[in-house]
C-alpha positions as CSV (number, residue, x, y, z in Angstrom):
1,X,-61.6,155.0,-128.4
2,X,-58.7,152.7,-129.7
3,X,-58.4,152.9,-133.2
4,X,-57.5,150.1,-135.4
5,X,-56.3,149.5,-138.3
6,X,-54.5,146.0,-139.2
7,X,-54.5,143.8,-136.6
8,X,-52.0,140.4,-137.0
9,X,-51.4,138.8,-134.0
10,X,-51.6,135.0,-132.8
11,X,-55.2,133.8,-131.3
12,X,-56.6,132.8,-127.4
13,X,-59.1,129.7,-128.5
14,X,-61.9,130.2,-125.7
15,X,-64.3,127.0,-126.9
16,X,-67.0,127.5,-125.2
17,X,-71.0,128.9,-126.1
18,X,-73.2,131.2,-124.0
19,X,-70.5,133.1,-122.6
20,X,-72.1,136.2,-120.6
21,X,-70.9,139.4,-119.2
22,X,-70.9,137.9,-116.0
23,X,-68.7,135.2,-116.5
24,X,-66.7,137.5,-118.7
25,X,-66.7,140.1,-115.7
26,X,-67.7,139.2,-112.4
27,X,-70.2,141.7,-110.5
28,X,-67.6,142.2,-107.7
29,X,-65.5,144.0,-109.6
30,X,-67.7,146.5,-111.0
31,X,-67.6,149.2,-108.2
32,X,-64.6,151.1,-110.1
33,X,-65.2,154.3,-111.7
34,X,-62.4,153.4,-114.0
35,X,-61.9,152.4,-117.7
36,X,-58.8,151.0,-116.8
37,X,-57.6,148.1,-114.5
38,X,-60.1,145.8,-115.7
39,X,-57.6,143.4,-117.4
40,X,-56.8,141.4,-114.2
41,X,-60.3,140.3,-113.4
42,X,-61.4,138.9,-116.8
43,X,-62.4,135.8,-116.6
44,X,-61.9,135.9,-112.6
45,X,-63.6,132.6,-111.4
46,X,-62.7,130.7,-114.8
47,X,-59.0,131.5,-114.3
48,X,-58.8,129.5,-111.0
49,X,-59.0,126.8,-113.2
50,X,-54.9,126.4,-114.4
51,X,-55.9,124.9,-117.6
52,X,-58.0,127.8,-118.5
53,X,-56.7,129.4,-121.7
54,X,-56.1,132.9,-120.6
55,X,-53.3,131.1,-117.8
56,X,-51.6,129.3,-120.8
57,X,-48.2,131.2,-122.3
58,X,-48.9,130.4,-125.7
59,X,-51.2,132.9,-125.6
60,X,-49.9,135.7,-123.7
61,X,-49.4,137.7,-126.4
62,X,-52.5,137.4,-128.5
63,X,-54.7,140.3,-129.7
64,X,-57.8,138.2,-130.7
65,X,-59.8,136.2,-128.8
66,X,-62.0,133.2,-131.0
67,X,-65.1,132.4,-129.2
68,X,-67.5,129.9,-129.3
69,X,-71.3,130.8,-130.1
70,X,-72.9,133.9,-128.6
71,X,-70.5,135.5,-126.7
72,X,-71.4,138.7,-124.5
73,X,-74.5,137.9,-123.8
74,X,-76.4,138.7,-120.4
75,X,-76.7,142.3,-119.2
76,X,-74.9,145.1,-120.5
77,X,-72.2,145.7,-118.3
78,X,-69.4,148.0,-120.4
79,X,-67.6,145.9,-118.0
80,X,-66.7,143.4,-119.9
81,X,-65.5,144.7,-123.6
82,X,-63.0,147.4,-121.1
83,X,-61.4,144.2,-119.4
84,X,-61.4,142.4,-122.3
85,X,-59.2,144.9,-124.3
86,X,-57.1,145.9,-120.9
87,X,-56.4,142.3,-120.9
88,X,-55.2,143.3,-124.1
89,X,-57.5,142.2,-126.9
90,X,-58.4,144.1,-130.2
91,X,-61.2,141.9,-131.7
92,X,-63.0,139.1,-130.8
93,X,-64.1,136.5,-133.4
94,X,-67.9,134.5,-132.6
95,X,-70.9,133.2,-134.8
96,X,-73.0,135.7,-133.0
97,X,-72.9,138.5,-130.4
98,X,-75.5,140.5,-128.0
99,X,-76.5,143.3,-129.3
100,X,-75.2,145.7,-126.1
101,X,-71.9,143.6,-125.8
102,X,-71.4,144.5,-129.3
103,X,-72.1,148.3,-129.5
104,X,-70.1,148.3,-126.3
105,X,-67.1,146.5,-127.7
106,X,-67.3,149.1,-131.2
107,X,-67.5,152.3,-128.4
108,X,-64.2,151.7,-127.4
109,X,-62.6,150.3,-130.5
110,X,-63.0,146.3,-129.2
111,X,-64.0,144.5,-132.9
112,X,-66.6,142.2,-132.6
113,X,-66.6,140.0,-136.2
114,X,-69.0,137.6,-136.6
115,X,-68.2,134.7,-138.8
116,X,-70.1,131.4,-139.7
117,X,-69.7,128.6,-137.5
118,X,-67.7,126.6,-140.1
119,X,-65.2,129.8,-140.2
120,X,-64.5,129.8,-136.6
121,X,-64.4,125.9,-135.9
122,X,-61.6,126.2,-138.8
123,X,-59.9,129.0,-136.4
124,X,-59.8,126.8,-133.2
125,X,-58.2,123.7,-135.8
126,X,-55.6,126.3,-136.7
127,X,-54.9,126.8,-133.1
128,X,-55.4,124.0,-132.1
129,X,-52.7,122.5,-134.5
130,X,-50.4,125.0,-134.2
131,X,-50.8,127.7,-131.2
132,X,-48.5,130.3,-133.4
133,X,-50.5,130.8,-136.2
134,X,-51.4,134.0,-136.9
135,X,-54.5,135.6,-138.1
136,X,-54.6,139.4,-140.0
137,X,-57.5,141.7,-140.2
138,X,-58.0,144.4,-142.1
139,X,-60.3,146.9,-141.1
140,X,-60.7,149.0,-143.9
141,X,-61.7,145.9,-146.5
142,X,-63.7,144.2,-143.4
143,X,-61.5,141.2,-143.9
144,X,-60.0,138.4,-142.2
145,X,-57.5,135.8,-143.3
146,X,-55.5,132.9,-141.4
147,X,-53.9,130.8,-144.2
148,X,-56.0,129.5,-146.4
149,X,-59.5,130.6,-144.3
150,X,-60.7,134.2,-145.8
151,X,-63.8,135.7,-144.9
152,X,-65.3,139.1,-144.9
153,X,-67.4,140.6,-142.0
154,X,-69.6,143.0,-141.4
155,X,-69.0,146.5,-140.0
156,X,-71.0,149.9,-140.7
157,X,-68.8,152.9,-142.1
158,X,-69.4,155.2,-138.4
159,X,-67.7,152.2,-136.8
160,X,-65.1,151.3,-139.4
């Protein structure tokens, strides 16, 4: 398991609600016996598309991903939180998360923070305004802060 600390990075907007393990990682690519390798098919079909996020250079380099509502839902492939973080991200910020995508994400040190809607339509006007800005989380005081939007979020002391 990766383990984090302080994470401050930039952030890949991905607008969107409903978002399940299947679109997050496509069936196909789940015959591997590997952890690793993953990366390259996130968001396989979606990627096709050249205006997709995750093909834009702005955010090459960013460690968190902000999500619309309910992300990782759909079956429980551990799939999907491994390609996530081999793509290279350390948390993922949504108003609400499945269960099993969740406790899958936490196995392998992938944070899952849920925040209010108003919290993470701020984030995507951050990024959308400016695709540098960065965003810090603390692990330790469960807190998140990009400018002037602060929040806490929830995390139980065996995860933390």
């Amino acid at each position: 398991m990766k383990k984090l600390n302080i994470i401050n990075t930039t952030m890949l907007p991905l607008n969107m609600s409903n978002v399940d393990t299947d679109q997050i990682m496509p069936k196909q690519f789940l015959k591997r016996v590997e952890r690793s390798g993953y990366g390259e098919y996130l968001f396989y079909d979606w990627k096709k598309d050249p205006n997709f996020p995750l093909n834009n250079d702005l955010y090459k380099d960013s460690k968190v991903l902000v999500a619309g509502d309910n992300f990782g839902t759909g079956s429980s492939r551990e799939h999907a939180p491994w390609g996530l973080q081999d793509w290279g991200f350390d948390a993922i910020i949504s108003t609400k998360f499945a269960d099993i995508f969740r406790l899958n994400s936490i196995n392998i040190g992938l944070l899952p923070i849920e925040a209010s809607q108003e919290n993470v339509d701020a984030l995507f006007s951050k990024i959308k305004n400016n695709p540098n800005t960065k965003i810090e989380i603390h692990i330790k005081t469960k807190s998140v802060e990009c400018e002037d939007i602060n929040f806490l979020f929830d995390l139980d002391d065996f995860s933390q």
